[in-house]
C-alpha positions in Angstrom: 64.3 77.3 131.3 67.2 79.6 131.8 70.0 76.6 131.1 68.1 75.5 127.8 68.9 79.0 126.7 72.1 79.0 128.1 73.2 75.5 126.3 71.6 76.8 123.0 73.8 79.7 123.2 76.8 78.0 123.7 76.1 75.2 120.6 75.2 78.5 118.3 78.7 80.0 119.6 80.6 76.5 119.0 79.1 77.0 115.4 79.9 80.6 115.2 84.0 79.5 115.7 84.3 76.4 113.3 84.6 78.9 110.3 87.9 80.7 112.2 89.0 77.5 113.4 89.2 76.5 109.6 91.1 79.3 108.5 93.6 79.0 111.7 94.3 75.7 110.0 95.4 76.6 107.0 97.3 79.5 108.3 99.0 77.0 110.5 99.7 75.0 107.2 101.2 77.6 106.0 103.5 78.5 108.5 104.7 75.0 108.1 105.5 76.1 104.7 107.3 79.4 105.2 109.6 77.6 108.2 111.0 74.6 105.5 111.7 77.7 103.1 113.6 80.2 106.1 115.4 76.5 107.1 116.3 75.9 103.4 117.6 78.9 103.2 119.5 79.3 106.6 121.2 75.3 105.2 121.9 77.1 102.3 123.6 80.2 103.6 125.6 78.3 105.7 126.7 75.9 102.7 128.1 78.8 101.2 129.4 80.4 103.5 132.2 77.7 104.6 132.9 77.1 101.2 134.2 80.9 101.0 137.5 80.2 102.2 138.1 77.9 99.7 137.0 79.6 96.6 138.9 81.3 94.1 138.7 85.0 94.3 136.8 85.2 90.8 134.3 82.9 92.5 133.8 84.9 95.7 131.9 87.7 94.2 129.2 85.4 92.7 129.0 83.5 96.4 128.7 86.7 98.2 125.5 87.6 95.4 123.9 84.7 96.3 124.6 85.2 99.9 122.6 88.5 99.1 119.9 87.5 97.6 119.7 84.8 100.7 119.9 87.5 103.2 116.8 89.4 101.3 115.1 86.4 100.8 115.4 85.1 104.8 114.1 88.7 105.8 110.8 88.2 103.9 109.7 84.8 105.2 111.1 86.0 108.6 108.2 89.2 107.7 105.6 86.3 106.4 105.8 83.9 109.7 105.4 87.4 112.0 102.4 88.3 110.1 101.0 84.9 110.1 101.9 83.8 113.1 100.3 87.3 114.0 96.8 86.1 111.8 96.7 83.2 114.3 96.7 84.9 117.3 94.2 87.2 116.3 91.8 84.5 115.1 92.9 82.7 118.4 91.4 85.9 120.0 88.3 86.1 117.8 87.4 82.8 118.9 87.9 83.4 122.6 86.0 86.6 122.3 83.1 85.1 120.5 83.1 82.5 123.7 83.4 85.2 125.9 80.8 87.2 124.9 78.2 84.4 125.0 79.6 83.4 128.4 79.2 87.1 129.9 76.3 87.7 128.0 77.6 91.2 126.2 78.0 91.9 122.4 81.1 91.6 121.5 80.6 92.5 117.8 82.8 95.4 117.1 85.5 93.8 118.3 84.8 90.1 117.0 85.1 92.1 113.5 88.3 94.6 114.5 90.0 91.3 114.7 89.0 89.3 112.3 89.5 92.0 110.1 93.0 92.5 111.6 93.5 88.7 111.2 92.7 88.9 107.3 94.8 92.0 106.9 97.8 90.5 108.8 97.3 87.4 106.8 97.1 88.8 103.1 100.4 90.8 104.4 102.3 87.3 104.5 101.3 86.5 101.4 101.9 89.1 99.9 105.5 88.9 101.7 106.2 84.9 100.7 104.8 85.9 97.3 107.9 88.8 97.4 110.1 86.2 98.4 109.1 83.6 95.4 109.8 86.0 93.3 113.1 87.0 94.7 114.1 83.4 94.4 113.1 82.5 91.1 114.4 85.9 89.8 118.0 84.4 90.8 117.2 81.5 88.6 119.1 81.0 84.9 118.5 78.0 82.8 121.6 78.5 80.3 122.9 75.5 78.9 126.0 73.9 80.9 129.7 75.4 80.4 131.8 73.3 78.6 134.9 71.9 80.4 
């Protein structure tokens, strides 16, 4: 009778980790996202940079702005992929700790919610960090009509 219980366990803990599991997927999502942004960035830093040489001095100080705002803008998705890539491993870890404690047979409570609640926190911090770095790219924006030539 002891093995019925010990399967029914198990299948209530398999249930217990779909909900995690969920949310690992989108944070995985979304580091997809913040990587094509840094690597958009990082293309266009570089573009920039080897046109430098060739620019007219009036033009540097406008390149070396941009490079700026680049820099600044490279350092908070670098911040937003730590602290989601962060949120992932600590879901990772609620998961094996809700496995764990159904496979050794303790309550593992407290610590299933330190780290989900460290997982939330670490993931509204990278929001709140690619948010930051929206804003400092769309703050560089200016839609003024074309110079004439």
């Amino acid at each position: 009778m002891q093995t019925a219980s010990g399967i029914t366990d198990v299948a209530h803990s398999i249930q217990l980790a779909v909900a995690p599991v969920f949310l690992l997927t989108g944070v995985g999502t979304m580091l997809g996202v913040l990587t094509n942004r840094l690597a958009r960035i990082i293309d266009r830093a570089r573009t920039l940079e080897r046109t430098l040489p060739e620019l007219p001095a009036a033009a540097v100080a406008e390149v070396h702005a941009e490079l700026k705002v680049l820099s600044r803008r490279a350092r908070l998705i670098h911040r937003a992929i730590t602290l989601s890539t962060s949120c992932a491993l600590l879901i990772c870890l609620v998961i094996v700790s809700l496995f764990a404690g159904v496979a050794l047979g303790q309550d593992l409570s407290r610590l299933i919610v330190l780290l989900f609640t460290a997982a939330l926190a670490a993931f509204v911090g990278g929001l709140l960090s690619f948010l930051l770095e929206i804003r400092a790219a769309t703050g560089t924006l200016h839609f003024a009509p074309p110079r004439p030539q």
